[in-house]
PAZAPA-4460 file (N, C-alpha, C; in steps of 0.05 Angstrom, whole numbers, plus 32768, in hexadecimal, padded with zeros to 4 digits):
% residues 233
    n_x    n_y    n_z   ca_x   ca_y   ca_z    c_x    c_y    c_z   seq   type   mol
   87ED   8821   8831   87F7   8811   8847   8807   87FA   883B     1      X     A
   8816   87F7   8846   882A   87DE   883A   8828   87CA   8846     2      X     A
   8815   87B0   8843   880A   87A1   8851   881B   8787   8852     3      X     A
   8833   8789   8843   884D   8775   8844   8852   8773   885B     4      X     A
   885F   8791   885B   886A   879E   8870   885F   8797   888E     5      X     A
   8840   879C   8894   8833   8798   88A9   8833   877B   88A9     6      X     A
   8829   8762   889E   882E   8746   8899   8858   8742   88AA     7      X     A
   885E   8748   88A4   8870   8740   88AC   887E   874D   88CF     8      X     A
   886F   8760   88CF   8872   876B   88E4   8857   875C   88FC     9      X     A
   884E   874F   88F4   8833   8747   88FA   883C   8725   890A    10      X     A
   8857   8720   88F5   8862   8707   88F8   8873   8701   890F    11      X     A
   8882   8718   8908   8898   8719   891F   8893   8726   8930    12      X     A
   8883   8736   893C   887F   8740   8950   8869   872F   895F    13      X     A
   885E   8720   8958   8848   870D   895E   8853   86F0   895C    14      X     A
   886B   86E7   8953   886C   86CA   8949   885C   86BC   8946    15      X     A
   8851   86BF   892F   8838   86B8   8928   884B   8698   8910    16      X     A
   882C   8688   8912   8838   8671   88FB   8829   8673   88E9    17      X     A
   8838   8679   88D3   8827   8685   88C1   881B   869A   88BF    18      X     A
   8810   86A1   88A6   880A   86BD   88A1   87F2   86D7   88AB    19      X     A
   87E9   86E5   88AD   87D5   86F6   88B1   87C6   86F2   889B    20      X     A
   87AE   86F6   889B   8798   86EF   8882   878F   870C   887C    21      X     A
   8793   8718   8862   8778   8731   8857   875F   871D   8852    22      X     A
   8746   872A   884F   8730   8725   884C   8720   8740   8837    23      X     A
   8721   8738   8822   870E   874F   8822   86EF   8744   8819    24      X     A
   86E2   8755   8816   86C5   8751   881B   86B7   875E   8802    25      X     A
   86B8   875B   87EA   86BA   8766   87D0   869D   8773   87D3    26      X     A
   868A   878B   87D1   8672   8794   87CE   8663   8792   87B5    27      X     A
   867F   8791   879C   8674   879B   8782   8687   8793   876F    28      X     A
   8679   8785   875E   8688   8774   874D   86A1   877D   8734    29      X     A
   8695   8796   8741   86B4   87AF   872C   86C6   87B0   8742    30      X     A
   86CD   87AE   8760   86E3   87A7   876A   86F7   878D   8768    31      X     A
   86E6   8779   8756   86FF   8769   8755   8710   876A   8740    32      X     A
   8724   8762   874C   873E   876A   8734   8740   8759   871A    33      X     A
   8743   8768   8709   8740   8758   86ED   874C   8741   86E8    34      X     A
   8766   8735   86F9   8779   8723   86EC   876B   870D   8702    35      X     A
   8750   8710   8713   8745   86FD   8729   8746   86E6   8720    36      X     A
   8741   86CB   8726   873B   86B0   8715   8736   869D   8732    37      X     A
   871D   869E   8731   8710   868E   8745   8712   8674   874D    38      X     A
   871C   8673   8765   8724   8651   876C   8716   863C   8755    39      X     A
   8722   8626   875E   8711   8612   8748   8700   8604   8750    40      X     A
   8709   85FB   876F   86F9   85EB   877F   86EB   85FA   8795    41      X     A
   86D6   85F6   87A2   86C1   8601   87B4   86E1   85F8   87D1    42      X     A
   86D7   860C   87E6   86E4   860C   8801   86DC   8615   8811    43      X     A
   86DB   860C   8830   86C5   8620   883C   86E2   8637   884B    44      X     A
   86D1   864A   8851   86DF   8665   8850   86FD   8668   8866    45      X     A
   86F5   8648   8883   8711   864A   888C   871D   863D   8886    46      X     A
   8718   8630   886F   8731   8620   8861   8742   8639   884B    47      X     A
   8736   864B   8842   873E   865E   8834   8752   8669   884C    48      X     A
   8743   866C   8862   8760   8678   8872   8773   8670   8878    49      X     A
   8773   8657   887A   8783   8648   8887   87A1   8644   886A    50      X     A
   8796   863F   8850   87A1   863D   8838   87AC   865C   8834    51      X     A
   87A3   8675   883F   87B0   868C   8838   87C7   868D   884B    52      X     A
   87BE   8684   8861   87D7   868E   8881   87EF   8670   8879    53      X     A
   87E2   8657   8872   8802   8649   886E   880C   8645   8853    54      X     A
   8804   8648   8836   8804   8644   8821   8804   8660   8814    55      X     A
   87FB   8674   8816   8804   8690   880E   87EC   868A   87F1    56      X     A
   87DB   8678   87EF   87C2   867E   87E7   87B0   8699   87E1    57      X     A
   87A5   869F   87D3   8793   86B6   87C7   8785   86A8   87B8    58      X     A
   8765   86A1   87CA   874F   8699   87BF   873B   86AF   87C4    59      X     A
   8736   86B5   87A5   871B   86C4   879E   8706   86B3   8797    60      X     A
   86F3   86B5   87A2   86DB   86A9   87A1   86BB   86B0   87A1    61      X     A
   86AC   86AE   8790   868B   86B5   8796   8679   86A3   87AC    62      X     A
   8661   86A5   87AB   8657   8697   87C1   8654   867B   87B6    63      X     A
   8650   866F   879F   8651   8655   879B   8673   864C   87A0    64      X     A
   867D   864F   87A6   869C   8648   87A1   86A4   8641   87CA    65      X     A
   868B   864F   87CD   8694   864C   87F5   8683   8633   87FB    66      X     A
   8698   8619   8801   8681   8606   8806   8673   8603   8820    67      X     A
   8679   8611   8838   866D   8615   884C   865A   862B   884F    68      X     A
   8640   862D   884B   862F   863D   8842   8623   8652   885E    69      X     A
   862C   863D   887A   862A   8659   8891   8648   866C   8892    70      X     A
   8659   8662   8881   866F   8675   8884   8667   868A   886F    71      X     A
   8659   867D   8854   865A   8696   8844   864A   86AA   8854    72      X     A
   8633   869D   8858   8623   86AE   8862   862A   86CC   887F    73      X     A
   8646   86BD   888C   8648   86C5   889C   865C   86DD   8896    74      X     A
   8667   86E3   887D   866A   86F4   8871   865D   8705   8856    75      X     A
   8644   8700   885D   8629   8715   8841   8634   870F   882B    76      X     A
   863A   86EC   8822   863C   86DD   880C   8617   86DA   87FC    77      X     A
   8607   86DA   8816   85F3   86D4   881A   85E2   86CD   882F    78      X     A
   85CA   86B7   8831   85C1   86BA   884C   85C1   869D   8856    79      X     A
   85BE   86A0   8872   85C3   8684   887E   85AC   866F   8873    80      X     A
   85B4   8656   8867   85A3   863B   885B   858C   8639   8872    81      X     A
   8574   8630   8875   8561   862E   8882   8569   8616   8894    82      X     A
   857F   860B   8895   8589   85F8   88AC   8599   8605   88BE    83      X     A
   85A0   8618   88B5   85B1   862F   88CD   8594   8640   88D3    84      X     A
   8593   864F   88C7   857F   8664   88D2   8566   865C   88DF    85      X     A
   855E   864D   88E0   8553   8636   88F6   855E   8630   8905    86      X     A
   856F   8627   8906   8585   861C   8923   8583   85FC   8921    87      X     A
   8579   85EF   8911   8577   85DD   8907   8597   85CC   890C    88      X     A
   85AF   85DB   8901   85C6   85CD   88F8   85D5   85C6   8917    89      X     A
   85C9   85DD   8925   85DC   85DB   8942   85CC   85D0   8950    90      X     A
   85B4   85CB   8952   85A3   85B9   8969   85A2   859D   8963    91      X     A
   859A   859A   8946   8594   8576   8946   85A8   8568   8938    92      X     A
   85BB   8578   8930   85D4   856D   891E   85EA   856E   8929    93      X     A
   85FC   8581   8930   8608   8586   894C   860D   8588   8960    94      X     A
   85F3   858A   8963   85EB   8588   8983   85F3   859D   8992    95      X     A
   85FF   85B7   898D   860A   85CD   899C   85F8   85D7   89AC    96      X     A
   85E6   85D1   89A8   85C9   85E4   89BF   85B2   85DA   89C9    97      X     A
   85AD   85DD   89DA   8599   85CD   89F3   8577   85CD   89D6    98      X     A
   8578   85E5   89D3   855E   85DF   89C0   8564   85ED   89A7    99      X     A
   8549   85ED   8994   8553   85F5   8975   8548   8610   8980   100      X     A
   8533   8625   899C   853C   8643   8998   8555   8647   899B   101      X     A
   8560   8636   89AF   857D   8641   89B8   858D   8646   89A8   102      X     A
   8590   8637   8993   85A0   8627   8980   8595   8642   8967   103      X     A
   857A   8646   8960   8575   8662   894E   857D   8678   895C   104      X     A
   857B   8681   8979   8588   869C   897F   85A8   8697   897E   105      X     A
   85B3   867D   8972   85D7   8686   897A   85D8   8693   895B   106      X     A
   85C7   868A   8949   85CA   8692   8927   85C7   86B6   892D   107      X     A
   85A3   86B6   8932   85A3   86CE   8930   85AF   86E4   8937   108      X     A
   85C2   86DB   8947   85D9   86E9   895E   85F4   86F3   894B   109      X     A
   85F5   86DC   8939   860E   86E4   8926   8615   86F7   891F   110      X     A
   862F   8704   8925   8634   871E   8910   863A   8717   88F4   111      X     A
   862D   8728   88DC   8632   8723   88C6   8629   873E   88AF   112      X     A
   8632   873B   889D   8627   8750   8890   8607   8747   8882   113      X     A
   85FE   875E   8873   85E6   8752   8868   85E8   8741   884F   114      X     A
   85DC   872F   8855   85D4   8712   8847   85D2   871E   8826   115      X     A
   85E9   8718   8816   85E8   8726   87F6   85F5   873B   87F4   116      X     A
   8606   8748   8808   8617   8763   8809   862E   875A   87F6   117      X     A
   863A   8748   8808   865B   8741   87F0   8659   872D   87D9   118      X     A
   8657   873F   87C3   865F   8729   87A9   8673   8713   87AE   119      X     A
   8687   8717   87B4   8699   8706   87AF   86AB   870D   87CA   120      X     A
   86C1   86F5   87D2   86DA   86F7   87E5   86F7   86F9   87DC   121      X     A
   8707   8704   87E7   8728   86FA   87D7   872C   86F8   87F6   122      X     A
   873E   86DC   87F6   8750   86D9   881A   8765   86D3   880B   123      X     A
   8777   86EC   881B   8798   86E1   880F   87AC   86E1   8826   124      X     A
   87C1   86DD   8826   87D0   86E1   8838   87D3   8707   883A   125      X     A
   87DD   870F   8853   87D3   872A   8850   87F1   8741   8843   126      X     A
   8806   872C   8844   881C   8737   8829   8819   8734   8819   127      X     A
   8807   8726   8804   8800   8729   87E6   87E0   8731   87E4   128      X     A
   87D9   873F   87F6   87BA   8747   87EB   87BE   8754   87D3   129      X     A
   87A7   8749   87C0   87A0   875C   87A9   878E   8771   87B2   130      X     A
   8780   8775   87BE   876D   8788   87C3   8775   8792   87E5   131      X     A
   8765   87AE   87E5   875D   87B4   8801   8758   87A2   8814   132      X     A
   875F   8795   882D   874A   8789   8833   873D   8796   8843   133      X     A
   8724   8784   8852   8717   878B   8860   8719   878F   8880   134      X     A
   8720   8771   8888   8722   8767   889D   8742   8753   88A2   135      X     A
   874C   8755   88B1   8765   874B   88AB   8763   8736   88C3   136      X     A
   876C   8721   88C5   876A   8708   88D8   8787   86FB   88DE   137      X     A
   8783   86FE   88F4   879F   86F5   88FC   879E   86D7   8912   138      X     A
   87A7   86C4   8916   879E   86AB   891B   87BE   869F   8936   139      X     A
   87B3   869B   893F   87CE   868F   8956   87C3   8686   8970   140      X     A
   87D3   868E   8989   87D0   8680   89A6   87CA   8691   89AA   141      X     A
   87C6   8696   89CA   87BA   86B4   89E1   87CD   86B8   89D9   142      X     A
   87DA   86B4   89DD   87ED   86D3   89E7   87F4   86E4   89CC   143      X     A
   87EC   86D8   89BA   87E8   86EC   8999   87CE   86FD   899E   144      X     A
   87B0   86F3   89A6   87A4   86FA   89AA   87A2   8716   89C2   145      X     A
   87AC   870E   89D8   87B9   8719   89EB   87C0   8739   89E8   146      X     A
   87E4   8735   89D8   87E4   874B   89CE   87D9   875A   89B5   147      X     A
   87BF   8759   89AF   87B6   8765   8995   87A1   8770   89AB   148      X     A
   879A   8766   89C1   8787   876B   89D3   8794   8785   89DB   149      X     A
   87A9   877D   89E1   87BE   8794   89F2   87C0   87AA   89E3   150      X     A
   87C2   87AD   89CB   87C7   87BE   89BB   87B0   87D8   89B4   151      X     A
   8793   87C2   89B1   877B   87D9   89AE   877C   87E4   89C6   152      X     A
   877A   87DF   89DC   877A   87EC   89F9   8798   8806   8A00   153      X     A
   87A3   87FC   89F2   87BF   8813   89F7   87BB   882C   89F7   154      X     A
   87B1   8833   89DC   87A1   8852   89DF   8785   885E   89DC   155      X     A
   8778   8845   89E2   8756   8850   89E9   8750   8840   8A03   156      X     A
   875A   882E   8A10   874E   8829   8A2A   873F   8819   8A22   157      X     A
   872C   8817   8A44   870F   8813   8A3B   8718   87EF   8A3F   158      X     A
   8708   87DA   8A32   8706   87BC   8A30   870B   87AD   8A15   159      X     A
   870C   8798   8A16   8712   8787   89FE   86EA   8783   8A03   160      X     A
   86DC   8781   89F2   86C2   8774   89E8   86C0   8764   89D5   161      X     A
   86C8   8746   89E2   86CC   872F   89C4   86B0   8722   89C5   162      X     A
   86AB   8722   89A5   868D   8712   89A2   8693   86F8   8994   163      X     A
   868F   86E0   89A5   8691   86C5   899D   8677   86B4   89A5   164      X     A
   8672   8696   8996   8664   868D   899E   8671   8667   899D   165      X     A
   868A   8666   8997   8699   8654   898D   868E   863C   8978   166      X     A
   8683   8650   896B   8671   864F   894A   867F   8661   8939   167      X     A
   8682   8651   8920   8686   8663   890B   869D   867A   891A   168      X     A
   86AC   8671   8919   86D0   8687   8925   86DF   8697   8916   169      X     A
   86DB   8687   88FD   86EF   86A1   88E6   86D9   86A5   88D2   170      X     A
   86BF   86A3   88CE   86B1   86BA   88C3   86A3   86C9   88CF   171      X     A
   8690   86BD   88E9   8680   86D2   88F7   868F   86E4   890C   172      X     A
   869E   86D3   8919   86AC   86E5   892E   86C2   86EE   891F   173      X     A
   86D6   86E8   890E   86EF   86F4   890D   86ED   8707   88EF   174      X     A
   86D8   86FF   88E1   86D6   8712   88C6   86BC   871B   88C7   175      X     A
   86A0   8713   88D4   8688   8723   88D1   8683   873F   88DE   176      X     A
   8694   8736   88FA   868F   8741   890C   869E   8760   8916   177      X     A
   86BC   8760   8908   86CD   8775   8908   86D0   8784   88F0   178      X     A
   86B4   877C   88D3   86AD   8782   88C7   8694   879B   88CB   179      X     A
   8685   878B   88D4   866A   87A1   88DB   8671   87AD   88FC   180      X     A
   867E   87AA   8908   8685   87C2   8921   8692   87C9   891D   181      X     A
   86B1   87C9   890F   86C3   87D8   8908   86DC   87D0   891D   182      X     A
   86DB   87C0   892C   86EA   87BB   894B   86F8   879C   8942   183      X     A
   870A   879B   8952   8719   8785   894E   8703   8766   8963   184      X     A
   8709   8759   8957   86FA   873B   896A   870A   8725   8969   185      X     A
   870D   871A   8983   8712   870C   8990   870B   86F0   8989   186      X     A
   870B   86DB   897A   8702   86BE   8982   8708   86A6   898D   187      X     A
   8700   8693   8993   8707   867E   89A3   870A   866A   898C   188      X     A
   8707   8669   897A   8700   8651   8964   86F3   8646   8961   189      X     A
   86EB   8631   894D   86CD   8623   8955   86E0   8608   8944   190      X     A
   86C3   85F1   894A   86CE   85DD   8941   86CE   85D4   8929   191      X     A
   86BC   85E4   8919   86BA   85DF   88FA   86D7   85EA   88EE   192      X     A
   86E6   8602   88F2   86F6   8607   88F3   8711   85EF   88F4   193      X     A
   870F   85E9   890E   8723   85CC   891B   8719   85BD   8908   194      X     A
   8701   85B2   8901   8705   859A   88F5   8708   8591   88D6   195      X     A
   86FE   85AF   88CA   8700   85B7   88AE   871C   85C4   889F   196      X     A
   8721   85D8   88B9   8742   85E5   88AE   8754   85E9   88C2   197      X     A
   8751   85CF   88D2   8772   85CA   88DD   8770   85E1   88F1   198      X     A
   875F   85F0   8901   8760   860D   8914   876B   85FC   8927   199      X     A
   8787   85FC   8936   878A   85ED   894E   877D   85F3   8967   200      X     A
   877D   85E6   8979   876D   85DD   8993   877B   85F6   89A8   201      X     A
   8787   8607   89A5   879D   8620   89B4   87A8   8633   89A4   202      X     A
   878F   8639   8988   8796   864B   8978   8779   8662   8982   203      X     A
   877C   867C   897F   8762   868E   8975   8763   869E   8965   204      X     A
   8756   86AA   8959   874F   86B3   8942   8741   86D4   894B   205      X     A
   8759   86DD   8938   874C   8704   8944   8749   8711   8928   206      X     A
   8732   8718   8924   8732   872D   8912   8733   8748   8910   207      X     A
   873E   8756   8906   874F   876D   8905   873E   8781   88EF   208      X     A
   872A   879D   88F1   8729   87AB   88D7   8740   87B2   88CC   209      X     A
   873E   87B1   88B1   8759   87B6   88A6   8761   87E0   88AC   210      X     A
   8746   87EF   88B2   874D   8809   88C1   875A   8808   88DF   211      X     A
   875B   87F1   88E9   876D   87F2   88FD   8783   87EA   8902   212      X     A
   878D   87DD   88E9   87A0   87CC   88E7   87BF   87D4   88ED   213      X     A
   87C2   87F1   88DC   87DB   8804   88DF   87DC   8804   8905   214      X     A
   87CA   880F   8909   87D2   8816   892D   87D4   8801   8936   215      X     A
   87CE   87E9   8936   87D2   87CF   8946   87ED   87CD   893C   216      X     A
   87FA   87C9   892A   8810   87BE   891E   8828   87D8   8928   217      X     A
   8820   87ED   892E   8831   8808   8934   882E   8807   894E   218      X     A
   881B   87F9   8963   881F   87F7   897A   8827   87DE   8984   219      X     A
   8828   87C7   897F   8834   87AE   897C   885B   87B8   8976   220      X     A
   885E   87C5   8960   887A   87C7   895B   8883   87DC   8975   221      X     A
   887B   87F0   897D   887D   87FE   898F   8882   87EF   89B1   222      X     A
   886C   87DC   89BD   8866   87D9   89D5   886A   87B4   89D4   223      X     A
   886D   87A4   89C1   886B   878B   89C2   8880   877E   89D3   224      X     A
   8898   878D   89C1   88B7   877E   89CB   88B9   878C   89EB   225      X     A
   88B0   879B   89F1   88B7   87A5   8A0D   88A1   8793   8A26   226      X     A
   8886   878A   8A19   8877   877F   8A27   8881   8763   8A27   227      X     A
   8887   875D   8A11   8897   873E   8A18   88B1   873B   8A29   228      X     A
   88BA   874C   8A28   88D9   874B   8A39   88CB   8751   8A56   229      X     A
   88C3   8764   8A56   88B5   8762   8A80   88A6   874A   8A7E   230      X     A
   8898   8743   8A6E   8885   8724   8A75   889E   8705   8A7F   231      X     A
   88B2   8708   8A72   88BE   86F3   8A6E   88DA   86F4   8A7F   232      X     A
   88DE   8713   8A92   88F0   871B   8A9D   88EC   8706   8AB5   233      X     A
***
């Protein structure tokens, strides 16, 4: 697949600002590529995105290198710190939830892989991936969202099923989650995001498996420009 190719088609057919993100999700420490050289400084994982989509960044990283430790977690860097997995962080520190069960069932709710699955991450922009990726993330307004919505429904029908909790947006919902179902997801953003890596206040965040990627981008080039011209007729 020529993932230039799709990146740029991703751009202009979407006017997107900035780039589409690969993600991959390394299992085994013989997938990374020999010439790798690991950030220098720790980042938590949507600042990695945010640095791949406007800076054209390729940060490879292990789990000490992610300084947000519910993001590693929220991609099987490892497991959630006993202030998340308690509910600890969102009830008496945050305040996001009426009590600390409420606040432990939004954790246990997370999509993620298992806790110690991925050695290591590479997020690059998704025209210079070194590797396969996994999950591909694409970041903008509704109406980006919108039509990517439009697109899975074109030739299977059926509903959009987006899993959000406006927690954790670009690891649990936009990379944990379209990781272990295989399905594209929907997010709203969260505010660690906004306040850590710049996610604007009318941006969302869709993650994409990178096995679905070709047909979104082949049905987007196909049905996009004709849906925009009746929309705007």
């Amino acid at each position: 697949m020529d993932y230039a190719e799709m990146s740029d088609k991703l751009v202009n057919l979407l006017g997107l600002n900035g780039k589409p993100i690969a993600i991959s999700l390394l299992k085994r420490s013989g997938d990374i590529p020999d010439d790798m050289e690991e950030i220098k400084d720790p980042l938590r994982y949507c600042q990695m995105l945010q640095k791949a989509r406007y800076d054209g960044d390729v940060s490879f990283a292990t789990s000490v290198k992610h300084s947000c430790k519910g993001g590693a977690a929220a991609i099987g860097l490892e497991d959630y710190p006993a202030n998340i997995k308690t509910g600890t962080l969102y009830f008496e520190k945050l305040e996001k939830e009426i009590s600390l069960g409420v606040a432990k069932r939004v954790v246990d709710n997370m999509p993620r892989p298992a806790p110690g699955s991925t050695v290591a991450t590479i997020v690059a922009p998704l025209d210079n991936t070194p590797t396969r990726p996994d999950v591909v993330i694409v970041i903008g307004n509704t109406l980006v969202a919108r039509r990517i919505a439009q697109t899975v429904i074109y030739k299977h029908g059926g509903r959009m099923h987006s899993n959000f909790a406006g927690i954790q947006s670009t690891c649990a919902d936009a990379t944990g989650s379209p990781y272990i179902t295989g399905e594209v997801n929907i997010s709203i953003g969260c505010d660690g995001a906004a306040k850590n890596a710049g996610l604007k206040d009318d941006e969302m965040v869709v993650g994409i498996p990178e096995e679905m990627l070709e047909d979104v981008v082949n049905v987007l080039s196909e049905r996009a420009p004709g849906w925009d011209d009746w929309m705007r007729s």
